[in-house]
C-alpha positions as CSV (number, residue, x, y, z in Angstrom):
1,X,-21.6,22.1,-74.7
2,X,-20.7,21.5,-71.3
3,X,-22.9,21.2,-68.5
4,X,-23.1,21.9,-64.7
5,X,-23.8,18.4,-62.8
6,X,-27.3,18.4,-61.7
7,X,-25.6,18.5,-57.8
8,X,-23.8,21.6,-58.5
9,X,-27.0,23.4,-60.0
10,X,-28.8,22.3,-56.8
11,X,-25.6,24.0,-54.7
12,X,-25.1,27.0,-56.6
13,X,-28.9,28.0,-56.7
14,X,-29.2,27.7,-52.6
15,X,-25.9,30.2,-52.7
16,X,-28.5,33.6,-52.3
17,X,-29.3,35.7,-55.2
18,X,-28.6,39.3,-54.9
19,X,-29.4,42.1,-56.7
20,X,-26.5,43.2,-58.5
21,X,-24.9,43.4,-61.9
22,X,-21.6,41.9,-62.4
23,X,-18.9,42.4,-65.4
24,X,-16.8,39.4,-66.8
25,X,-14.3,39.3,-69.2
26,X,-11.2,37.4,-70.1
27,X,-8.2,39.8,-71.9
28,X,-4.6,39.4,-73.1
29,X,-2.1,40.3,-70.4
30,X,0.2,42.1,-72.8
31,X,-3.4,44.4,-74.1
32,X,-2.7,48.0,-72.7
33,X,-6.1,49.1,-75.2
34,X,-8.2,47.7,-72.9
35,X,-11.9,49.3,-74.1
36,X,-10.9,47.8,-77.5
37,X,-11.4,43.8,-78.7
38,X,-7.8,44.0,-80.3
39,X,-6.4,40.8,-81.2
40,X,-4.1,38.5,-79.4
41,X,-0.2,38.5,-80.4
42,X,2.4,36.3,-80.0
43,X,4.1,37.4,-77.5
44,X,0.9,37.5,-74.9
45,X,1.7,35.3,-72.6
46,X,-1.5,34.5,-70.7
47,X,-4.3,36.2,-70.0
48,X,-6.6,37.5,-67.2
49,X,-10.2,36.6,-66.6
50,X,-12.1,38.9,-64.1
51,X,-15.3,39.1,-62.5
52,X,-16.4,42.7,-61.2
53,X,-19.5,43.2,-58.6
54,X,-20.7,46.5,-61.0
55,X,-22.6,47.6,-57.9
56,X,-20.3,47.6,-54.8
57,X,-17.4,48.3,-56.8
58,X,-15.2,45.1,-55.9
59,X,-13.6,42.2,-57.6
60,X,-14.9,39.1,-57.0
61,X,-12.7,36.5,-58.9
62,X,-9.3,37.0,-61.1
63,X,-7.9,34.2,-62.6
64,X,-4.5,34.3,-65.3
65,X,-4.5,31.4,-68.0
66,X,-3.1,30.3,-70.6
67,X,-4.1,31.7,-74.4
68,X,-5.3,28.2,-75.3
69,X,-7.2,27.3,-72.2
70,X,-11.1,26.9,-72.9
71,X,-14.1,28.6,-72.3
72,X,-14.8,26.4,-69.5
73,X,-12.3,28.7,-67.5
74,X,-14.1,31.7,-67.5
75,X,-17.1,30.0,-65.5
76,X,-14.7,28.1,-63.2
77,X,-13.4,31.5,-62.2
78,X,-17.2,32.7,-62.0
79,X,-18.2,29.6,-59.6
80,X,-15.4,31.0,-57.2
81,X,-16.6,34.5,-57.8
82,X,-20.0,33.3,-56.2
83,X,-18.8,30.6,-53.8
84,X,-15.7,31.9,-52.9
85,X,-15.5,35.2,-53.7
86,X,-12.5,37.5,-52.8
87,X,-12.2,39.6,-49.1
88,X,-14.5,41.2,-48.4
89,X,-17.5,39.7,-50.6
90,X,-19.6,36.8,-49.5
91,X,-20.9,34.1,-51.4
92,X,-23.6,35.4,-53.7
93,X,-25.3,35.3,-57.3
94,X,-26.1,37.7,-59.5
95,X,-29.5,38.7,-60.9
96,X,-27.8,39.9,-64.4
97,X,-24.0,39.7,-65.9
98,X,-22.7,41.8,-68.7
99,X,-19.9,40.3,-70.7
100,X,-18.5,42.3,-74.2
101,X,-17.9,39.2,-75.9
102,X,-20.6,37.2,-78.2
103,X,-19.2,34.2,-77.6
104,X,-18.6,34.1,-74.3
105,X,-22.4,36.0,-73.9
106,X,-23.8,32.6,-75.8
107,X,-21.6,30.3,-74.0
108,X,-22.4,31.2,-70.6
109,X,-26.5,31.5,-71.6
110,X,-25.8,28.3,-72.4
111,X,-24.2,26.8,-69.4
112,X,-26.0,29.2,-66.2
113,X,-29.4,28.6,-68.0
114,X,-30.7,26.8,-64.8
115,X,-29.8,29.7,-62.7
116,X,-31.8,32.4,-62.9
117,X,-29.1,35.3,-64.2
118,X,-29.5,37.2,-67.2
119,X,-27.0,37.4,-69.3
120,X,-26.3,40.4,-71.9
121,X,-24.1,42.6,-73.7
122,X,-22.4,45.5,-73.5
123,X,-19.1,46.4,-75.8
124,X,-18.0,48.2,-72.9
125,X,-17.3,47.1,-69.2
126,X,-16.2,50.7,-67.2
127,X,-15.3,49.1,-64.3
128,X,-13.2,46.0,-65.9
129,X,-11.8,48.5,-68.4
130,X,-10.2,51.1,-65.8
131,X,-8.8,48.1,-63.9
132,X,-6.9,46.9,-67.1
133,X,-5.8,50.8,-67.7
134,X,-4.5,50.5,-64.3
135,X,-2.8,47.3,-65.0
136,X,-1.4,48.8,-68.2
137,X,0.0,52.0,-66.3
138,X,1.8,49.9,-63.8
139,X,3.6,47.9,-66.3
140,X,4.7,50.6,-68.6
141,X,5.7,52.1,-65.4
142,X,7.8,49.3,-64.0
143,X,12.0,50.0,-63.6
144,X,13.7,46.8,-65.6
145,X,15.3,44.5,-63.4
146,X,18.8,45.5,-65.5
147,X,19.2,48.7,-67.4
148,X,19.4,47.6,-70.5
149,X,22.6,48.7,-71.7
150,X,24.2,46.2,-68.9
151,X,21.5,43.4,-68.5
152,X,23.5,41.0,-71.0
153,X,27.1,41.3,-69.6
154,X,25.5,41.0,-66.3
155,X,24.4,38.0,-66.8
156,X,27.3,36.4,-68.6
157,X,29.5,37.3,-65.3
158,X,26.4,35.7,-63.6
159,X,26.9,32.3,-65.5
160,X,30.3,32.6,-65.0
161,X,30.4,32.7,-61.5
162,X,28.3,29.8,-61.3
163,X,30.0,27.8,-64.0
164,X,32.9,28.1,-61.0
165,X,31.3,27.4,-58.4
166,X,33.1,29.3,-55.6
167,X,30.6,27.3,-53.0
168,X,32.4,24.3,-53.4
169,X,35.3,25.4,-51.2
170,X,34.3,28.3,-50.0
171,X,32.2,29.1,-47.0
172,X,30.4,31.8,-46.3
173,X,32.8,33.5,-43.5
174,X,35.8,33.2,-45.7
175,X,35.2,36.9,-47.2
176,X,37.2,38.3,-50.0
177,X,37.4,41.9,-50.2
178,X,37.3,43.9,-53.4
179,X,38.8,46.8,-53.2
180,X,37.0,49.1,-56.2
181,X,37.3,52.8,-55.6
182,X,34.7,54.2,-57.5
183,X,30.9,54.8,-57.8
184,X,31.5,56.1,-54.0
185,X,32.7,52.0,-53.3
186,X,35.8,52.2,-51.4
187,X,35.8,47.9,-50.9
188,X,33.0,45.7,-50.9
189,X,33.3,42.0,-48.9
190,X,32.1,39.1,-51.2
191,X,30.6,36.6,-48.8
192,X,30.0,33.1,-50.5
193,X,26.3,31.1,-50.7
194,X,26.1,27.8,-51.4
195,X,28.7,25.3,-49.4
196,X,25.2,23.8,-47.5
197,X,23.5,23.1,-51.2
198,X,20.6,25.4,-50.2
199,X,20.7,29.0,-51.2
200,X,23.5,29.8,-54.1
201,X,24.7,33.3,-54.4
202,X,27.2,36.2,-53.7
203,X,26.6,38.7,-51.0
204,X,28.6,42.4,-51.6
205,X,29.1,44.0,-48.3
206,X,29.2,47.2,-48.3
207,X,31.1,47.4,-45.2
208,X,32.5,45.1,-42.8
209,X,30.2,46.3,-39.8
210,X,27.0,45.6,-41.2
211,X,28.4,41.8,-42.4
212,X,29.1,41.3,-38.7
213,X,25.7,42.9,-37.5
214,X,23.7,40.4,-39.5
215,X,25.7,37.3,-38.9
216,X,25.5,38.1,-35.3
217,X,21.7,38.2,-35.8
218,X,21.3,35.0,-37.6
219,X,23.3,32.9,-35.2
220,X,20.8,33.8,-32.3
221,X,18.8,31.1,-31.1
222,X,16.6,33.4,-29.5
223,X,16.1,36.1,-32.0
224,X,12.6,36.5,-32.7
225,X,10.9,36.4,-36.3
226,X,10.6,40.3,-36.1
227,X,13.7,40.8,-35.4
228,X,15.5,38.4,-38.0
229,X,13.7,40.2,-40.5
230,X,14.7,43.7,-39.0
231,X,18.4,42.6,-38.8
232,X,18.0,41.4,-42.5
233,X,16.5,44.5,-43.7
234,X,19.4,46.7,-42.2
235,X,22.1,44.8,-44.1
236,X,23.9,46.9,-46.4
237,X,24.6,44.8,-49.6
238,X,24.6,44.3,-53.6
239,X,23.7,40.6,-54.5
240,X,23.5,38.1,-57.4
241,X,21.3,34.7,-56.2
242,X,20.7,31.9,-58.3
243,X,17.4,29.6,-59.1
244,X,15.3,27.6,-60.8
245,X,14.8,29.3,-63.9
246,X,10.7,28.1,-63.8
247,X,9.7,27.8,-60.1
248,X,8.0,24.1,-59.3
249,X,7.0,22.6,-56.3
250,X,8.5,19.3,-55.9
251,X,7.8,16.8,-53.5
252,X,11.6,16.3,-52.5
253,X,14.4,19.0,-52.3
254,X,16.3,19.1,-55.2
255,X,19.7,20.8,-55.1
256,X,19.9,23.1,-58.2
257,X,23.3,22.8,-58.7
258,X,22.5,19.7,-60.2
259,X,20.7,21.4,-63.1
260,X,22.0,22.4,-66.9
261,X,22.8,25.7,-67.1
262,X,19.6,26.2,-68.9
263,X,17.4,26.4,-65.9
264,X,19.3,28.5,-63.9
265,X,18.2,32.0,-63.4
266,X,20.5,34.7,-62.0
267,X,18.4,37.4,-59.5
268,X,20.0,41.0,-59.0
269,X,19.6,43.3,-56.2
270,X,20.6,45.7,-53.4
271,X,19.5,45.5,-49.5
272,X,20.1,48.9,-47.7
273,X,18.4,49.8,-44.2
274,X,16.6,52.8,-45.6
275,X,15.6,51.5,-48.8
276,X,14.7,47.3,-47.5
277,X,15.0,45.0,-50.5
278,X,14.7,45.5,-53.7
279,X,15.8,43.2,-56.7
280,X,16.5,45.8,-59.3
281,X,19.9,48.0,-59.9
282,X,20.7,51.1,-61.0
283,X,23.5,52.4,-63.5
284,X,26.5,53.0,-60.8
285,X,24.9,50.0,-58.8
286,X,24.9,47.4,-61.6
287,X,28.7,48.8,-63.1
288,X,29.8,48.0,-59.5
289,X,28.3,44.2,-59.5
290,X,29.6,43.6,-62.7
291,X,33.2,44.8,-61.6
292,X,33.1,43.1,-58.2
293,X,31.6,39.8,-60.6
294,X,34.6,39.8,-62.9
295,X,37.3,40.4,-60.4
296,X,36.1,37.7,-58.3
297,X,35.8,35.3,-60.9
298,X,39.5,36.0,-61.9
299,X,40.2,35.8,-58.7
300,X,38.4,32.4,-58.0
301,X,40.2,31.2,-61.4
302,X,43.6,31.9,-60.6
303,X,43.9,30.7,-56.8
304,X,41.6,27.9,-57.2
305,X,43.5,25.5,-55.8
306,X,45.4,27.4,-52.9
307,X,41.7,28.1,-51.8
308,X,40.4,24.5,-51.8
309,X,42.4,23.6,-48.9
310,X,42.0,23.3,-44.9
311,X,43.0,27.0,-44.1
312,X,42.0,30.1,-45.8
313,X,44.5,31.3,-47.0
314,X,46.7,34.7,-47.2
315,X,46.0,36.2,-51.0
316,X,46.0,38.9,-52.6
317,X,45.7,40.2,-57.0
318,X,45.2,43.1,-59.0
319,X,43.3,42.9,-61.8
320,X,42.6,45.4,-64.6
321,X,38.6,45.3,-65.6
322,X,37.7,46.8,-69.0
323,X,34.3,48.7,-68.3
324,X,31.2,48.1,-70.9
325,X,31.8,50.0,-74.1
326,X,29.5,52.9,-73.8
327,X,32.1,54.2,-70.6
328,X,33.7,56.8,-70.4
329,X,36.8,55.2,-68.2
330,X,38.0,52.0,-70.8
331,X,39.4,49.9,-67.0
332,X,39.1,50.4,-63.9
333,X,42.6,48.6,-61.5
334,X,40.7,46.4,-59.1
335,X,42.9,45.0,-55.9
336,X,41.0,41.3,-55.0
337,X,42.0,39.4,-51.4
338,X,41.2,36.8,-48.9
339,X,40.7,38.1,-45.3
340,X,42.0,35.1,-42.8
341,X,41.6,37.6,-39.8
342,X,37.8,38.2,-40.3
343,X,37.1,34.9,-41.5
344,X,38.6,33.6,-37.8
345,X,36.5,36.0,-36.0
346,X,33.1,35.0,-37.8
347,X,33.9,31.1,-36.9
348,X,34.5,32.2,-33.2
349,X,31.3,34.2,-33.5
350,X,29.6,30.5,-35.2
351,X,31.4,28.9,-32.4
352,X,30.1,30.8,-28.9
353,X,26.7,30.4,-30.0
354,X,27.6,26.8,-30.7
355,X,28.5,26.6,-27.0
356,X,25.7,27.9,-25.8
357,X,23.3,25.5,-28.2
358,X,24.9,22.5,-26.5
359,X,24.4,23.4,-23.2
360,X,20.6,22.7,-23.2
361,X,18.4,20.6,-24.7
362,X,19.2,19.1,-28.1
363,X,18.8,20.6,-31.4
364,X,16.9,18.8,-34.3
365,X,18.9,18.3,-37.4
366,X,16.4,18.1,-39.7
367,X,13.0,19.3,-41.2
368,X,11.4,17.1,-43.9
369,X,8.7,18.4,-46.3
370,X,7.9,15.2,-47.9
371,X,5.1,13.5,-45.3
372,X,1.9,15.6,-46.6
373,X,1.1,15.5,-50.5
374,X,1.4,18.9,-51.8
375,X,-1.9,19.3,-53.6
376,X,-3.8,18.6,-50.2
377,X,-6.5,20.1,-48.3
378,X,-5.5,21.6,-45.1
379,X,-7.7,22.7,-41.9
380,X,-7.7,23.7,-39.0
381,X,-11.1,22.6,-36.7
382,X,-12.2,20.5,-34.0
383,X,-14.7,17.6,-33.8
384,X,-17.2,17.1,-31.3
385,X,-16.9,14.8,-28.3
386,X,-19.6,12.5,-30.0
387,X,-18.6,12.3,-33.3
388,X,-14.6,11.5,-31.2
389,X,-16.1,8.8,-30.6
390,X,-17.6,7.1,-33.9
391,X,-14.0,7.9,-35.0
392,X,-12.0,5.9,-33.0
393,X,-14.2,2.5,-33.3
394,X,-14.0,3.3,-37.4
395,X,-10.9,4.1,-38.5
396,X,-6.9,4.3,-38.0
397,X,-6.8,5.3,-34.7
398,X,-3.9,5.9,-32.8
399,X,-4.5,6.9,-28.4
400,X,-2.7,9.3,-27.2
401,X,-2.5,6.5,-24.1
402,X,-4.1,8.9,-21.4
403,X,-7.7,9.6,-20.9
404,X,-8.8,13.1,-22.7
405,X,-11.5,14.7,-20.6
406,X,-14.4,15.7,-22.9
407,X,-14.1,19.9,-22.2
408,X,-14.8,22.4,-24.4
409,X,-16.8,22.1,-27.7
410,X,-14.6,19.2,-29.0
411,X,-10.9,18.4,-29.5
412,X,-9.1,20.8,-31.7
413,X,-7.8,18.9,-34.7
414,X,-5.4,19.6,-38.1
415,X,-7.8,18.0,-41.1
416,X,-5.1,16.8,-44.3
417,X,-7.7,15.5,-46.9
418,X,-5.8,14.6,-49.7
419,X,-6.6,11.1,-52.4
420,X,-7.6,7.7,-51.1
421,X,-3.5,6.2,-52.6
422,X,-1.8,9.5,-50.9
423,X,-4.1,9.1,-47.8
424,X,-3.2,5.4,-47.3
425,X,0.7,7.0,-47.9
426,X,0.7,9.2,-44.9
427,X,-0.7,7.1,-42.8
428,X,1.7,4.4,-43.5
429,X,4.6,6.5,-43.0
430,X,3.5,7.9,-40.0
431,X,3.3,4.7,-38.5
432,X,6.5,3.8,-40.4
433,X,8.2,6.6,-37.6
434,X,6.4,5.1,-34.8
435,X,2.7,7.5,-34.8
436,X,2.5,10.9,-34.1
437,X,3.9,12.0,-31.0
438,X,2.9,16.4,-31.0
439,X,1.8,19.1,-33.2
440,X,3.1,22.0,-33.2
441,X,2.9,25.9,-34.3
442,X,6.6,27.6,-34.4
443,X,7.7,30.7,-36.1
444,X,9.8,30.6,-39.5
445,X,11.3,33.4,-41.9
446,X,12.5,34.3,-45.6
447,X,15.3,36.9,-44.7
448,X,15.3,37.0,-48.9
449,X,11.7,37.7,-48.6
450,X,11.5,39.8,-45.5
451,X,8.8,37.7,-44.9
452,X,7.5,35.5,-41.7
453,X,5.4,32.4,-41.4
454,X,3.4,30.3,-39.0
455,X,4.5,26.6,-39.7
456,X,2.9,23.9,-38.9
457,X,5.4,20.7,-37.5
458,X,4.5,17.0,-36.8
459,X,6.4,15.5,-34.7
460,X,6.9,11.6,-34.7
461,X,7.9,9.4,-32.0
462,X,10.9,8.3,-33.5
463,X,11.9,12.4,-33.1
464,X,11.6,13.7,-36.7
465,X,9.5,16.9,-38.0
466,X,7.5,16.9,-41.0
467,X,6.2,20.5,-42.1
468,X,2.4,20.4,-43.2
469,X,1.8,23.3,-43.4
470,X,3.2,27.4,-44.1
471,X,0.9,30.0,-43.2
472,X,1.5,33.9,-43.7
473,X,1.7,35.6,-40.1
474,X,-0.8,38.6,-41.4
475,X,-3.6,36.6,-42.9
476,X,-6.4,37.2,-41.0
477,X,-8.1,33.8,-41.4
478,X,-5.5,31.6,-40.3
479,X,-5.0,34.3,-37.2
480,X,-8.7,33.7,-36.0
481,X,-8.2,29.8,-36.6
482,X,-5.1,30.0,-34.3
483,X,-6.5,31.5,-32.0
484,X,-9.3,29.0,-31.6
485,X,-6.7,26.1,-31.9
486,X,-5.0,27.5,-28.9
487,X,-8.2,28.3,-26.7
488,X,-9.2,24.5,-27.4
489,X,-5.9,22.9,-27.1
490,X,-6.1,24.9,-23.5
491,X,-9.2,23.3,-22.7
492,X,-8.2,19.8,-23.8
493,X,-5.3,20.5,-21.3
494,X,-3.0,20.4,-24.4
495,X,-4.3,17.4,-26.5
496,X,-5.4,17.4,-30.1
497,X,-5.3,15.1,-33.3
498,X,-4.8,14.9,-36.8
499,X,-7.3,13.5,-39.5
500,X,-6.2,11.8,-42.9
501,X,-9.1,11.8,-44.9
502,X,-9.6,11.0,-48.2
503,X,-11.9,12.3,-51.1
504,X,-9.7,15.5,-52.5
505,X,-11.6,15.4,-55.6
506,X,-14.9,14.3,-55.0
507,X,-18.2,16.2,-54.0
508,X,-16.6,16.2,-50.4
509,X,-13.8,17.9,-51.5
510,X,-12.6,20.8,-49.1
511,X,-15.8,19.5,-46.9
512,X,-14.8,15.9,-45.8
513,X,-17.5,13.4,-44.0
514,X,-17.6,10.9,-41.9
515,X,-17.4,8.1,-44.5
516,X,-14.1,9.6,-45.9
517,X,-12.0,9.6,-43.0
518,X,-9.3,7.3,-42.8
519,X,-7.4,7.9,-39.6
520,X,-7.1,9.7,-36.1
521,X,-3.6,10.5,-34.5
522,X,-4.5,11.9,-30.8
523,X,-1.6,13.8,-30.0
524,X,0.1,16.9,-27.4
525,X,0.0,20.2,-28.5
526,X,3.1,22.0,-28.2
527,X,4.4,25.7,-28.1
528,X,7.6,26.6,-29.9
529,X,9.0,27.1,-26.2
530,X,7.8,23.3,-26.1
531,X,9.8,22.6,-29.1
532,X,13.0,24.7,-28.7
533,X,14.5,25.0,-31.8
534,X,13.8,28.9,-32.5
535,X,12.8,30.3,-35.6
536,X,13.6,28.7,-38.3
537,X,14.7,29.9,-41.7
538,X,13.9,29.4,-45.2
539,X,16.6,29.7,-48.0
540,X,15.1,28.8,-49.6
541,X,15.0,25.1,-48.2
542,X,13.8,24.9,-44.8
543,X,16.9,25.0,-42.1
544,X,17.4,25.7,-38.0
545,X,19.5,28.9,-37.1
């Protein structure tokens, strides 16, 4: 059986031992009977392992797995539970824990013998059983993505759109109305995704106005995060997006039009200002999609080439679009054309706000991802004045070529611990682009998410950014560690640094010393004013309004 390390007995019995009793157990996703040992199926797909603090009524570590993953998970997920615990538990041990498995009841005797909790039995848990119940009633509750009846047609109109590819002359202001009639849909405007490689999809207006309002929006340098996300939420639209089938962080952008077919997923939904975003349609809704799909598609097929020129074109086709089977109306006559007029008036829209770009100071072309390893540690702290010191006489150490007056409790710094190979990899490149010239904190947005972000930008001398790190604007943590950053980059009269330290997955992991840092960049701190290039977007690929 598997042992803690002496070391991490030694750490976990200085974490303080309360008096509490905490549930564990470790059940089938897919298991509504959650008071009953019932035995896995086939079709589970993971499961859940979940430690309950039985007297204060909280969870203090979830974990999901895979069926075949070991025992060994259940006290990973236990460590965190007493190191790191969820908000808003702290650190602690347990006198006692009640599993209402044998197994896992031997197991765990076997491995926390050293300390100090009791471990028993129960064949019930009421706290971990009402949370599964719960679990259970929200996904036999769920609305399917699709109703049923029109989830497979649906998609074959999905894969047939992007078997044509309509982004590869097409941009997204040469609209093509769709003039439908029905389901209270007088015309929808089909706006095209996918020309830049980043974001592939169809966008069905529901009316020319609200097109305009949000296109206006995005083209804003100075729109703020808030209100990108407001001008997104009050679009009035159907939609069909594309991914990657199984999401995967990759360490370089990877355009998925250059995929099979296989791994390509089609995402359905609707965006309406009283209603926000939601990625599930109705009956009407989703008979509507799959006529606008169809037409378009036809339409795509048959002017294919007068639409791959120079000028968008004047067109215009009928089509007659047979209706699922269990319909009442057999076809439905569906009138499918370009619109020149409005596609000239969104380029002159595209091309004031050019204007107005240009006239001050440049814009940055580019945002690359692929500078910090994705798998790192990320901080933000500060290091003392002394400790500055023993830094720069022992390690990489780039000056930031003017004297930094020791004020304040130390110089506020961004902490990438990461391996000893990656660690010697950054540094390299950094040097590579001629050392770190700022570091800075700028507002970015999903509009598909409704969601905004803190990023955090290095900037090189050589004048590229490299992102290290996205941070959610309503976490609480990372808004009191801003704050600090900015009270001691204010004190420091704007100067600050970034560590590469090494060690990721030793006994300094998370907590690097002295021994395992590699390099210092002293660098300016910079607002976004600083930086002027607004807020920037994700689309999922990073990109500049």
């Amino acid at each position: 059986m598997t042992s803690f390390n002496r070391s991490t007995s030694r750490r976990l019995k200085k974490v303080p031992q309360i008096p509490s009793v905490w549930e564990g157990d470790r059940r089938p996703l897919s298991n509504t009977q959650s008071n009953t040992q019932s035995p896995q199926s086939e079709e589970d797909k993971g499961e859940c392992i979940l430690w309950v603090d039985g007297s204060q009524g909280i969870v203090r570590g979830m974990d999901v797995v895979a069926q075949d993953t070991g025992p060994e998970a259940i006290v990973r997920t236990l460590m965190r539970a007493m190191e790191n615990p969820h908000s808003p538990a702290r650190p602690a041990r347990p006198q006692r824990i009640v599993v209402r498995d044998r197994e896992i009841q031997f197991y765990l005797r076997g491995v926390l013998q050293d300390l100090d909790i009791a471990i028993d039995y129960a064949p019930e848990l009421p706290l971990i059983d009402e949370l599964f119940r719960g679990f259970a009633d929200i996904i036999d509750s769920q609305v399917p993505d699709l109703p049923p009846q029109y989830a497979q047609q649906l998609h074959e109109k999905a894969y047939a759109i992007w078997q044509a590819a309509p982004w590869d002359f097409l941009e997204e202001q040469q609209v093509i109305s769709i003039e439908v009639n029905k389901w209270d849909i007088d015309t929808l405007y089909a706006s095209i995704m996918g020309m830049l490689g980043m974001e592939y999809g169809i966008l069905l207006y529901r009316s020319q106005d609200s097109l305009k309002r949000f296109r206006a929006a995005v083209l804003k340098d100075d729109e703020s995060t808030q209100d990108l996300e407001e001008a997104f939420l009050k679009q009035d639209c159907l939609f069909l997006t594309f991914d990657r089938l199984e999401e995967e962080e990759e360490e370089e952008f990877e355009d998925i039009a250059d995929l099979p077919l296989a791994e390509i997923n089609p995402t359905f939904g609707n965006i309406h200002p009283l209603e926000g975003l939601r990625s599930v349609l109705y009956d009407e809704e989703a008979l509507v999609v799959y006529v606008a799909l169809e037409s378009l598609f036809r339409f795509v097929r048959d002017h294919r080439r007068q639409l791959n020129t120079d000028e968008f074109p004047t067109l215009s086709r009928r089509y007659r679009i047979a209706l699922p089977e269990n319909e009442d109306t057999k076809s439905l006559s569906v009138s499918v054309a370009t619109m020149p007029e409005l596609a000239a008036e969104l380029e002159e829209m595209a091309g004031d706000e050019d204007e107005e770009s240009t006239s001050g100071e440049p814009m940055f072309r580019s945002l690359r991802d692929d500078l910090i390893p994705e798998d790192s540690f990320l901080s933000l702290g500060v290091v003392s004045w002394e400790m500055l010191d023993y830094l720069r006489k022992g390690v990489t150490y780039q000056p930031v070529g003017e004297i930094i007056k020791p004020v304040g409790d130390g110089l506020p710094v961004i902490l990438i611990q990461t391996s000893r190979p990656k660690a010697k990899t950054v540094i390299e490149s950094i040097e590579k682009a001629e050392g770190l010239n700022a570091i800075c904190f700028n507002p970015g947005a999903d509009p598909f998410g409704a969601e905004s972000y803190d990023l955090g930008l290095l900037q090189t001398h050589n004048g590229e950014l490299f992102l290290f790190g996205e941070f959610e604007d309503d976490d609480p943590t990372h808004v009191e560690a801003r704050q600090k950053w900015n009270q001691r980059c204010k004190d420091t009269q704007g100067y600050c640094g970034l560590i590469i330290a090494k060690g990721l997955t030793g006994a300094s992991r998370g907590n690097p010393q002295l021994r395992d840092m590699m390099a210092l960049f002293e660098a300016r701190s910079l607002s976004p004013q600083d930086l002027g290039i607004g807020t920037l977007q994700l689309m999922p690929q990073l990109q500049f309004e």
